[in-house]
C-alpha positions in Angstrom: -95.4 -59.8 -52.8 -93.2 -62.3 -50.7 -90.1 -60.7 -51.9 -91.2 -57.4 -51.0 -92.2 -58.3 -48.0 -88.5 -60.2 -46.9 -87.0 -57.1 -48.5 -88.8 -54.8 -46.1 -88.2 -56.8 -43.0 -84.7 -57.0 -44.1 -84.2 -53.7 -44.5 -86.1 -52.9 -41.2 -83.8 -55.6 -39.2 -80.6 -53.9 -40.9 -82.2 -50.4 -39.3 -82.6 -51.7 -36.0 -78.9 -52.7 -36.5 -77.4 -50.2 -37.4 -79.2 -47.8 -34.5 -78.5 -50.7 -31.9 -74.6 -50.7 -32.9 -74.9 -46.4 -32.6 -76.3 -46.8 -28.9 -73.5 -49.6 -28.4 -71.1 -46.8 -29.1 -71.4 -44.6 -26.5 -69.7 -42.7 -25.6 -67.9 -41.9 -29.1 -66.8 -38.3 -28.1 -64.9 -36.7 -24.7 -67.6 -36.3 -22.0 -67.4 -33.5 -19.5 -68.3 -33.2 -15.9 -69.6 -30.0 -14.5 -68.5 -29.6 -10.7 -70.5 -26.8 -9.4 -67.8 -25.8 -6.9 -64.6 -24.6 -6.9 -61.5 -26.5 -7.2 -59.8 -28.3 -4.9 -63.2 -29.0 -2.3 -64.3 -33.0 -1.6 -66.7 -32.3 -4.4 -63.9 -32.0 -6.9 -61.7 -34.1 -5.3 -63.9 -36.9 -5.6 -65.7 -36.2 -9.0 -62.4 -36.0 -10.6 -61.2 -39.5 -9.1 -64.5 -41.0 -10.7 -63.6 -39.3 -13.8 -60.0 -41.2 -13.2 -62.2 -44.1 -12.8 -64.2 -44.2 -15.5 -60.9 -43.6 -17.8 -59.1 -46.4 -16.5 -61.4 -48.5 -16.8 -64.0 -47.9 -19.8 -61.4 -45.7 -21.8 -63.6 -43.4 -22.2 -62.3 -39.6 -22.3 -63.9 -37.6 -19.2 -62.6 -34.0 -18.4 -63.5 -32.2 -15.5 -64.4 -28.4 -15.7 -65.4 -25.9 -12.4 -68.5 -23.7 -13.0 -68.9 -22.1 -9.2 -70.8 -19.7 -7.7 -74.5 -18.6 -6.1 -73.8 -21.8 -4.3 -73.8 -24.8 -6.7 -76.7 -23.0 -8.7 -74.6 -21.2 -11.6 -73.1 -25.0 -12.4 -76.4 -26.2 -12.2 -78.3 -24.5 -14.5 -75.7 -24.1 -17.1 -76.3 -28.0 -16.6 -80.1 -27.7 -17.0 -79.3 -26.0 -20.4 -76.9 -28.5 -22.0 -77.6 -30.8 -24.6 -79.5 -34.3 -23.0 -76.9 -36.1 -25.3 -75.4 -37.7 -22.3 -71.9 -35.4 -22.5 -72.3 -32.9 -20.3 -72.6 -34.2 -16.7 -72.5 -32.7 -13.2 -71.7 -33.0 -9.9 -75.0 -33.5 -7.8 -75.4 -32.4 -4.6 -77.5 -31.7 -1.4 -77.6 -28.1 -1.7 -78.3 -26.6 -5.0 -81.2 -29.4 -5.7 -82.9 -29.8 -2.6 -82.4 -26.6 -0.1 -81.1 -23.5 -2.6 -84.2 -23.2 -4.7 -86.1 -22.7 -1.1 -84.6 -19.5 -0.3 -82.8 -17.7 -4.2 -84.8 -17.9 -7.9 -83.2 -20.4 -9.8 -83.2 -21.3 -13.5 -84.5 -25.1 -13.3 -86.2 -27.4 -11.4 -84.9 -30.3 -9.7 -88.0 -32.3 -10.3 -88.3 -31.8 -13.8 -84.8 -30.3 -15.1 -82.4 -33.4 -14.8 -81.6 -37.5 -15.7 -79.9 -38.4 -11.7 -77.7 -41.2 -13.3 -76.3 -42.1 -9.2 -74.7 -41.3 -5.7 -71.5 -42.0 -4.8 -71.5 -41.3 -1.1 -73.2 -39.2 1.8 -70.4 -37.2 3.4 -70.2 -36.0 7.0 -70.4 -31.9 7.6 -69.5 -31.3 11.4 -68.8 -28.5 13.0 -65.6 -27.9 13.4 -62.8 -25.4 15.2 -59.4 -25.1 15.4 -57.5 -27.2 17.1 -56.3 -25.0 20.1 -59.9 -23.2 20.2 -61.1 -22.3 23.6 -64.2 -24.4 22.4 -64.1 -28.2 23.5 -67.8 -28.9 23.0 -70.7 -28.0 21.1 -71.9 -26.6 24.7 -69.2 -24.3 24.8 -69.5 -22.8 21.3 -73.7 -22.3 22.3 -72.3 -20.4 25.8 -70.3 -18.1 23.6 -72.5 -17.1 21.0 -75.0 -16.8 23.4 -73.3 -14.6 25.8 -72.0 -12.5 22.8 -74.2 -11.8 20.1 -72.8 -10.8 16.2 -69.6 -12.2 17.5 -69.6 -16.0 16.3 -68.7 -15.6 12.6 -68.8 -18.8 10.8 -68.9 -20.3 7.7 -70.1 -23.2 5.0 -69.3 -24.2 1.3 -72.2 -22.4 0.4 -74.2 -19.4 1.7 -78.1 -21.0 1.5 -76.8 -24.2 1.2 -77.3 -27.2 3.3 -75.0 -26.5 5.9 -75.7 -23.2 6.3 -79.3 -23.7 6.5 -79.1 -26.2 9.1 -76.9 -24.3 11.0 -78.4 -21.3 10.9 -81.8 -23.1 12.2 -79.8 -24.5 15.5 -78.0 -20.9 16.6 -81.9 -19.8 16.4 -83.2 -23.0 18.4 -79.9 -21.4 20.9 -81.1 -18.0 20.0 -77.9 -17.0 19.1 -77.2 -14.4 16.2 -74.0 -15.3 14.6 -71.6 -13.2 11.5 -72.3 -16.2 8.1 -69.3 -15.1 6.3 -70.3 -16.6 2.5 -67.4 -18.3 0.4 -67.7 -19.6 -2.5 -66.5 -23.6 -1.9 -65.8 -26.1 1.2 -61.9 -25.3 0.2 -61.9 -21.4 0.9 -64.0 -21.5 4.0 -61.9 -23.9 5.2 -58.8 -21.9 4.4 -60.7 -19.0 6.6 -61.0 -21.1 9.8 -57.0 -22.2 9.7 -56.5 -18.4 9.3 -58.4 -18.0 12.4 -60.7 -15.2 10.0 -64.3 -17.1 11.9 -64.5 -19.0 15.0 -66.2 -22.5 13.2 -67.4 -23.9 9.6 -69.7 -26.7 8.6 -68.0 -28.2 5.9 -67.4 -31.5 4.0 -63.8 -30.4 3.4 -62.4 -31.3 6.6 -60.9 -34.4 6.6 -56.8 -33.6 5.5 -56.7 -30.8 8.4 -58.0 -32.9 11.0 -56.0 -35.7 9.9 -52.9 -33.0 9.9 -54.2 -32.6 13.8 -55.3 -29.0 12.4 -59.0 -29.1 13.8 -61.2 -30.3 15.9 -65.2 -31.9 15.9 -67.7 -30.5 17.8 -71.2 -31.7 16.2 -72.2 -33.9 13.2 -74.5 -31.6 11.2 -76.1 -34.6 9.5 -78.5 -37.4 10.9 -75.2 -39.6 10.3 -72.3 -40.9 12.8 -68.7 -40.0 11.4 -66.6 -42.7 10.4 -64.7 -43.3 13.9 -65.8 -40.7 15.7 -68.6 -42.9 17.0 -68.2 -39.7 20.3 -68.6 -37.0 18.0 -72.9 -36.2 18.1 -75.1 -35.4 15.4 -77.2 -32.6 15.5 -80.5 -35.0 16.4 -78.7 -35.7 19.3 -78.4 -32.6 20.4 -82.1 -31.8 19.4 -81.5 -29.7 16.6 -84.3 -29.9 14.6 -83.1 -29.6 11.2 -80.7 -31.8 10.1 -80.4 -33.1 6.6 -77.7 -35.9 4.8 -75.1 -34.6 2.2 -75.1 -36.5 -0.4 -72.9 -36.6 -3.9 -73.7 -37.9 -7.0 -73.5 -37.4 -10.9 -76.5 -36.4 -13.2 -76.9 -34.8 -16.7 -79.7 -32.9 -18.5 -83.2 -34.5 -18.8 -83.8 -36.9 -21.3 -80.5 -38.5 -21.9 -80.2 -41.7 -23.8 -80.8 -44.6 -21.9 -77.6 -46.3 -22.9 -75.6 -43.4 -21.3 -77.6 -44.0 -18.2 -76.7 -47.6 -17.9 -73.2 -46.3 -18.9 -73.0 -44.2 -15.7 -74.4 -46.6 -13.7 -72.2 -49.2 -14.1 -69.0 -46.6 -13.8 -70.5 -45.6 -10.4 -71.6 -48.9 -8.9 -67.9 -50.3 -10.0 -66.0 -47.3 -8.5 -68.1 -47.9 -4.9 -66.2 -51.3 -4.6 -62.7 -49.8 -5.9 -60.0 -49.5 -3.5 -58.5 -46.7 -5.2 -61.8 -44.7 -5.2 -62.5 -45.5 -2.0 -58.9 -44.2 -0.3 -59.9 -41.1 -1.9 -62.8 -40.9 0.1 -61.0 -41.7 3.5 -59.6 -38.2 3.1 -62.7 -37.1 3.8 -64.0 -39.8 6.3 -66.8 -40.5 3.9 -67.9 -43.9 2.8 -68.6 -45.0 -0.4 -72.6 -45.4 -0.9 -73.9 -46.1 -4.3 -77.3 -45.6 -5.5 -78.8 -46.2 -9.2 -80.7 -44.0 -10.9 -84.0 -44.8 -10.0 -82.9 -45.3 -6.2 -81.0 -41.7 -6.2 -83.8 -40.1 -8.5 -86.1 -41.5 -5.5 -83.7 -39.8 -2.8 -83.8 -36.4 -4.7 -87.4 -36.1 -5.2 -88.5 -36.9 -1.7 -85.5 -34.9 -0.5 -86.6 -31.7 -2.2 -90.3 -31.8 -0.8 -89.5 -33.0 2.4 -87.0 -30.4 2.9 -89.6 -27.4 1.6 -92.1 -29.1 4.5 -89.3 -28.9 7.1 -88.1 -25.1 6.4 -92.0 -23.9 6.1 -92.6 -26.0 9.5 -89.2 -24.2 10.8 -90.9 -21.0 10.0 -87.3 -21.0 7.7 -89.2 -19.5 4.8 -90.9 -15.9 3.7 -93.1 -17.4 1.6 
């Protein structure tokens, strides 16, 4: 009976070995990352240098691959739909978890849908105009749009996104009615405004033209100062009402092994104290501002409902 007994706890110990040296092993196969916009946007950018990251120094094999449209929700929910294997990833951000679902039916839900593995940063999203615009201050642009209604078209990375949200709820508190003009990415309305096609954007794509002199700040749309532009105020400044942070960070399908998770974790926290990672964020005056899972899981949750209170308050909402 005693030998039967060692025999079973042997085998059972060689079990737990064998499944604790397959966890050890991730990841054994490419993983990909999912960026929700199109290419070439601070989103992109900055996933793809954490993908760099995570090569260099795991050597692990990441490919990046762009799934845009509806605004970050088409990404998404082919996302929401992959297998919680922990090898399909995506870019996580502001809009398409916490704002979007408010206002277009979506596929998932951001409470239930997704592992949050961490954030990388909160990036800045001001107003900006050309460089030679007539408009030197957020006053002026209000005294334009006011005195000439339909004729302030502007633009955001993503029509019923964050930005244009926000945006849209200070030209009400101004009672001006603006043109949106919808693009599909930071990158092409960006490429609009230096075309002189809309008078401002609100954009997280903005740091290489104002660093080319291209641009200039009016208003930070979120509750953050910019990175040395300590002059440039935020939209609770100015008493706008709504104004909410932009935030990036990676996630994957619900229910992904926990090994991946700590995988993630530790790729992200290292890449927040990596010079290399960090002068790619400088392009975009954004600082590097990690969060675990649990603390970003946290950020999402309350941002979601907090944000749904805020647009109902707002009277942002038809339902």
């Amino acid at each position: 009976m005693n030998k039967i007994l060692i025999s079973l706890t042997a085998c059972l110990m060689l079990g737990l070995t064998f499944v604790s040296d397959a966890a050890a092993k991730y990841p054994e196969k490419p993983i990909t990352i999912v960026v929700v916009y199109g290419a070439g946007g601070s989103g992109d950018t900055t996933i793809r240098a954490i993908a760099d990251y995570a090569r260099r120094t795991t050597g692990a094999t990441v490919v990046v691959e762009n799934r845009a449209g509806g605004g970050g929700t088409i990404g998404v929910s082919f996302l929401s739909r992959a297998a919680p294997d922990g090898y399909t990833l995506g870019l996580v951000s502001t809009s398409p978890f916490t704002v979007t679902p408010y206002f277009k039916s979506v596929t998932y839900n951001p409470l239930k849908d997704f592992t949050y593995l961490g954030q990388y940063t909160v990036s800045p999203a001001p107003v900006i105009v050309l460089a030679d615009s007539p408009f030197k201050t957020m006053e002026d642009l209000v005294a334009f749009g006011q005195k000439n209604p339909g004729k302030l078209r502007w633009a955001t990375g993503s029509p019923r996104g964050t930005n244009h949200i926000a945006t849209e709820a200070a030209l009400r508190q101004n009672n001006i009615k603006g043109q949106f003009v919808p693009f599909k990415g930071g990158a092409k309305a960006m490429t609009a405004l230096l075309a002189g096609n809309i008078e401002f954007a609100v954009v997280t794509d903005f740091g290489p033209a104002l660093q080319n002199k291209q641009v200039r700040l009016l208003a930070e749309s979120g509750p953050n100062k910019i990175k040395g532009h300590a002059d440039i105020r935020t939209f609770k400044e100015l008493g706008y009402k709504l104004t909410l942070p932009i935030f990036l960070g990676v996630g994957a399908p619900a229910g992904i092994p926990d090994e991946a998770v700590k995988f993630w974790e530790k790729v992200l926290l290292g890449a927040s104290t990596d010079p290399g990672f960090a002068k790619v964020l400088s392009k975009y005056l954004t600082p590097q501002a990690y969060l675990d899972s649990k603390a970003f899981t946290n950020r999402i949750h309350s941002g979601y409902t907090n944000t749904g209170k805020s647009l109902k308050a707002l009277g942002l909402l038809d339902k």
